[in-house]
N, C-alpha and C positions, 0 to 999 in steps of 0.2 A: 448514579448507577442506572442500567438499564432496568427496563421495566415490559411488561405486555402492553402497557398503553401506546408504546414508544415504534410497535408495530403494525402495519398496515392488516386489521384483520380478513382484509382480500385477498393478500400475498403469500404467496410460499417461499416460506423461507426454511434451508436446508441448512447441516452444520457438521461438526466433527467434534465428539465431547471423549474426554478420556474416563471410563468407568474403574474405578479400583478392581484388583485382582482381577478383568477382563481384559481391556484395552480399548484402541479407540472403537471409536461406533458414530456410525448415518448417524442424524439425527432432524427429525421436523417441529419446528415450533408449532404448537396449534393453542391457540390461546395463552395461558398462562404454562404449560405445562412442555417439557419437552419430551418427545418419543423418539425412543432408538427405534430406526425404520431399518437396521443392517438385516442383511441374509442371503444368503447362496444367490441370490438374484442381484444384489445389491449389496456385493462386501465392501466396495472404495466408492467412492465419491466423482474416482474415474468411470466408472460403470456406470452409474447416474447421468452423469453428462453428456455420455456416449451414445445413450436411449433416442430413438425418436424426438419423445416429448418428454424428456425430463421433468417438468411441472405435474404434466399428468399423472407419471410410476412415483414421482413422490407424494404426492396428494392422493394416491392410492391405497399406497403401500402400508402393512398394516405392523402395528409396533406395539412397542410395552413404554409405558409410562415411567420415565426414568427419575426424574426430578420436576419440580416445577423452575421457570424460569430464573425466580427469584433465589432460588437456593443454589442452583448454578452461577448465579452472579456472584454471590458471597463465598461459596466454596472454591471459585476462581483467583480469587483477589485472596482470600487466605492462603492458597499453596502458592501462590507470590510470593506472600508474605515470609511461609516457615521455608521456603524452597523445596518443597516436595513434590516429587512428580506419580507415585502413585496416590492420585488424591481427584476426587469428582470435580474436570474444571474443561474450559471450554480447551478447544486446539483453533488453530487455524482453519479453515471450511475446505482444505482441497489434502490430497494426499500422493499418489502418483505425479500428479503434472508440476510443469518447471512452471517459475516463478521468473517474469521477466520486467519489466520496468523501461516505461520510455521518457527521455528527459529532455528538455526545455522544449514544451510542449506550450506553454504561456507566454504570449509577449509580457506580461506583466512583473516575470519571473526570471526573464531572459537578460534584461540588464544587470541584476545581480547576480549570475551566474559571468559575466564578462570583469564584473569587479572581484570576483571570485580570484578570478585568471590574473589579472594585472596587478593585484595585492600576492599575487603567490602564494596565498593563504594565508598572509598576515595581517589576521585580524586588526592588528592598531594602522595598519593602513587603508583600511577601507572606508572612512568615511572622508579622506580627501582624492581617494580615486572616485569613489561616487559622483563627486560636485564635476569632476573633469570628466567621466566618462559622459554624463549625463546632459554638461553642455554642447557635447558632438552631437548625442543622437536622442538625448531629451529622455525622459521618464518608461517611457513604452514605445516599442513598433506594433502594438496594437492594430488590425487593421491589412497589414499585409499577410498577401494570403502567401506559404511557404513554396519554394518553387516558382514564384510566378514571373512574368516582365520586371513585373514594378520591383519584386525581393531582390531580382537581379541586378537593379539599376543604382536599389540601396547599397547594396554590396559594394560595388565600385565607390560610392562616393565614401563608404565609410574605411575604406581600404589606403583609397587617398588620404583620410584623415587620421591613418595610423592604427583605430580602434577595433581593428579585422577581426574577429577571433572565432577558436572554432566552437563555441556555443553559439555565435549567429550563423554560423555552415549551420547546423542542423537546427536551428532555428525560421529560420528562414531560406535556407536551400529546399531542393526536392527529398533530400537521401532524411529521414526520422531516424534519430537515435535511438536504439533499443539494446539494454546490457541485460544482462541475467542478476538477478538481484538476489537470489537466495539458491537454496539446493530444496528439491523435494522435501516437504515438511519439516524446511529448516526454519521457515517463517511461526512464528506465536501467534497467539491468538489472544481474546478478549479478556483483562483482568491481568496477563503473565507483565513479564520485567522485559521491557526492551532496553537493546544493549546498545551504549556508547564506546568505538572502541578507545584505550585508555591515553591513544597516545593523540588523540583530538582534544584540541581546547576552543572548536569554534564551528558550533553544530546545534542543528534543527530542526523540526518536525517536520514531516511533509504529508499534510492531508490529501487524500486522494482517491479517487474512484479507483475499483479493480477488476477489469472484465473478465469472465471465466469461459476460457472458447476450447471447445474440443477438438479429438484429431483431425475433423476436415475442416477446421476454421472457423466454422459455427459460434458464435456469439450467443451462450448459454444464460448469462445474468450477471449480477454485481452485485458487490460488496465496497466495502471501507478500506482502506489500506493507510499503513504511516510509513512512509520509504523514510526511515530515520536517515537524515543527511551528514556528513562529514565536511562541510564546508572547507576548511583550511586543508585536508589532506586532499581532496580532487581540486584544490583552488592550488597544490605546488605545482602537477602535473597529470592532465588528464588519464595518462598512464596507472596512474594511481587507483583509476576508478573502480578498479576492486577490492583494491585494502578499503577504499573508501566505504564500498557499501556492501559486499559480504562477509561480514561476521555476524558471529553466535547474538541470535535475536535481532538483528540488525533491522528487521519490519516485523511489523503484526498486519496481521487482516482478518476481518471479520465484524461482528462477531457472527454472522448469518450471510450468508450466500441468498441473496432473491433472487429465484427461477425466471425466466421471463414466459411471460405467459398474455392472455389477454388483457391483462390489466397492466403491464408493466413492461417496457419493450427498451430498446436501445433509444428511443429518443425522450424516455425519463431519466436517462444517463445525461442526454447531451442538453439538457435545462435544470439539473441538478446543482445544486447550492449547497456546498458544505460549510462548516463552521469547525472552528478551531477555539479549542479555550486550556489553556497550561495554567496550572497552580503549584508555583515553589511552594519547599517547606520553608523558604524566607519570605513568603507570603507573597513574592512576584505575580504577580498576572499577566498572561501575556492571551490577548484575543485575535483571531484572523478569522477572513474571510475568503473561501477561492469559489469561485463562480464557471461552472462547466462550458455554461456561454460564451465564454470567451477564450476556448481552447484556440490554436491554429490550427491545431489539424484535425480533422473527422476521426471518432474516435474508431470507426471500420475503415481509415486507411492506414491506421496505425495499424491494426489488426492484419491486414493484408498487406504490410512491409514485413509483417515479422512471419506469417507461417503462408506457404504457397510451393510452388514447384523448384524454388531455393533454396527451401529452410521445413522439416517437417517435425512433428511434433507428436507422436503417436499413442503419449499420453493424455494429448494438450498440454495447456499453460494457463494460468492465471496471469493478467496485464498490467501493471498498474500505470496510470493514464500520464501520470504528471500531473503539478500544479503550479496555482501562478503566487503562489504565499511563500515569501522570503523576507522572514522579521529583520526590521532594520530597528528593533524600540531599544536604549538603553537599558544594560542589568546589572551590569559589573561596574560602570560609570560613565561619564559622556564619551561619547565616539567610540563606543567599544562593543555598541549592538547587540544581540541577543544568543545566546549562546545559553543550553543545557544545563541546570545543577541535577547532581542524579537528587531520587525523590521526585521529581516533577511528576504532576500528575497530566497528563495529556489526553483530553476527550477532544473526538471527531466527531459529528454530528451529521447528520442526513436526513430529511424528513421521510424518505421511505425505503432507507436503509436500515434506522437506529443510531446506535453510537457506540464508536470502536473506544474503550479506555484503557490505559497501559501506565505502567511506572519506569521509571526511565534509571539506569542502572547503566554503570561500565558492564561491557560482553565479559569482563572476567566473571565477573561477580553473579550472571544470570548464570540459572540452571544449565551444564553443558548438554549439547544436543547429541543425542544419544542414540534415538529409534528411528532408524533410517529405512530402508528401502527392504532390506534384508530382514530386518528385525518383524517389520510390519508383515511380512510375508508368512513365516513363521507363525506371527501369530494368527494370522485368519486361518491360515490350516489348521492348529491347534483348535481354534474354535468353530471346524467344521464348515465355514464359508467360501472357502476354495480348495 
């Protein structure tokens, strides 16, 4: 469980915690304690964003001491537990803006998204499409840059060789895949149940940075995100890629939004090291690694494929970057890879982010998603803040 140590005391970090009999509420960590920083000036977390210098109106902004950290930790992970949603627990750190997600952003990630395809999502075929997909084009295209001569030249040769697919188009072509991965505050936050949907039997975690950029494109700061994967339903047909990835809790992010500020900018994004640790309640472990350094594409040209004079965005959106961790460890027995039991506990790690933890559940089974767009509106009127 997270902790104040676990935070950069130089950094501003911002949030959304749900207070009983009020709703949600800003929120700023400052040492041990969290304060709701909400008010007429600052009712959503879109108006924060929106500001000048968001670091500075949140480091300003003056609040009431709601809980200490530590008791938002535990009060989180209990209304998990009982499924209660009027109860003191964190939310996800954004509220108006769309949640979008871009995928195969890793050469390290990109050959298992192509074994994905050629097994059709079935799972007991994947560990002899791996050995044959792997002898064409080897372990990783690591190294090429997307879009370019050389991408283009691979392409041909690997088209020749049968293994075409369209996870290397947008892996290595010019065009970044970019889907919408949630609805406005349909994403969880730190401590809740994230949801498997029931009719997947071969699925993943995916750790991940999340950039929060507002309506003019602006690159505000980051957070942690887990784009829980559906491997076998996007591995029958790409078409699927929404049943695949939006359902009820289907990501969390958080647990803290860090402003970016003088001490913390987009390029502690793009040398960031996350860490991945799952613990079954059949005592499984399963450990990874995904390293920012080795993205393919810039994490602001992602940015600028998805919002510009094509595509606008007037709430903004939260990003999530991609990653290159696609467990290949045996769980269920040899050749059968790793795939979810609900109960997993699933920590993300960051060293100046913190760490996002979640319990892993079928989407039937988590709390349904309720307080949408409408509802949240309501309430800030009701409490005077718009």
């Amino acid at each position: 469980m997270i902790s104040a140590k676990d935070f950069d005391q130089a950094g501003i970090y911002v949030g959304r915690v749900w207070r009983p009999g009020i709703g949600p509420s800003i929120v700023r960590l400052e040492g041990g304690d969290v304060l709701d920083i909400s008010s007429q000036d600052l009712p959503t977390m879109h108006d924060l964003l929106e500001k000048d210098g968001p670091a500075i109106a949140a480091r300003d902004a003056k609040g009431e001491v709601v809980c200490t950290l530590n008791d938002l930790v535990k009060s989180s992970f209990e209304a998990a537990q009982k499924g209660v949603q009027d109860h003191l627990r964190f939310l996800a750190p954004l509220d108006l803006q769309a949640v979008k997600a871009s995928g195969v952003t890793f050469a390290e990630s990109m050959v298992e998204r192509v074994i994905e395809e050629q097994a059709a999502g079935n799972l007991e075929m994947a560990d002899g499409i791996r050995a044959r997909v792997k002898a064409v084009i080897g372990d990783t295209l690591s190294g090429v840059k997307p879009g370019s001569e050389a991408a283009a030249k691979i392409k041909t040769i690997l088209q020749d060789e049968g293994v075409w697919s369209q996870y290397l188009e947008v892996g290595i072509g010019p065009d970044a895949e970019v889907f919408t991965k949630s609805q406005p505050m349909g994403s969880v936050g730190y401590g809740a149940c994230v949801g498997l949907h029931p009719m997947s039997n071969w699925n993943n975690p995916e750790p991940e940075i999340v950039l929060a950029i507002n309506s003019k494109g602006v690159i505000m700061g980051a957070t942690l995100g887990n784009d829980v994967n559906l491997r076998d339903v996007e591995g029958r047909s790409a078409l699927l890629l929404g049943r695949a990835k939006d359902n009820n809790a289907s990501c969390s992010i958080g647990p803290f939004l860090r402003l970016f500020d003088d001490g913390y900018s987009l390029d502690d994004v793009r040398k960031a090291e996350l860490y991945l640790h799952v613990k079954g309640i059949d005592d499984f472990v399963l450990e990874g690694h995904s390293s920012m350094t080795k993205i393919s594409r810039d994490p602001a040209d992602i940015v600028a494929q998805t919002i510009g004079r094509h595509h606008q965005y007037p709430d903004g959106f939260f990003l999530f970057l991609g990653t290159m961790f696609a467990p290949v460890k045996d769980r269920n027995g040899v050749g059968q890879g790793f795939t979810h039991h609900c109960g997993d506990l699933v920590t993300i790690t960051e060293k100046k982010l913190g760490s996002l933890q979640n319990i892993v559940r079928l989407s039937t089974e988590c709390p349904p998603w309720r307080f949408g767009t409408a509802a949240l509106m309501r309430n800030l009127v009701g409490r005077g803040l718009i």
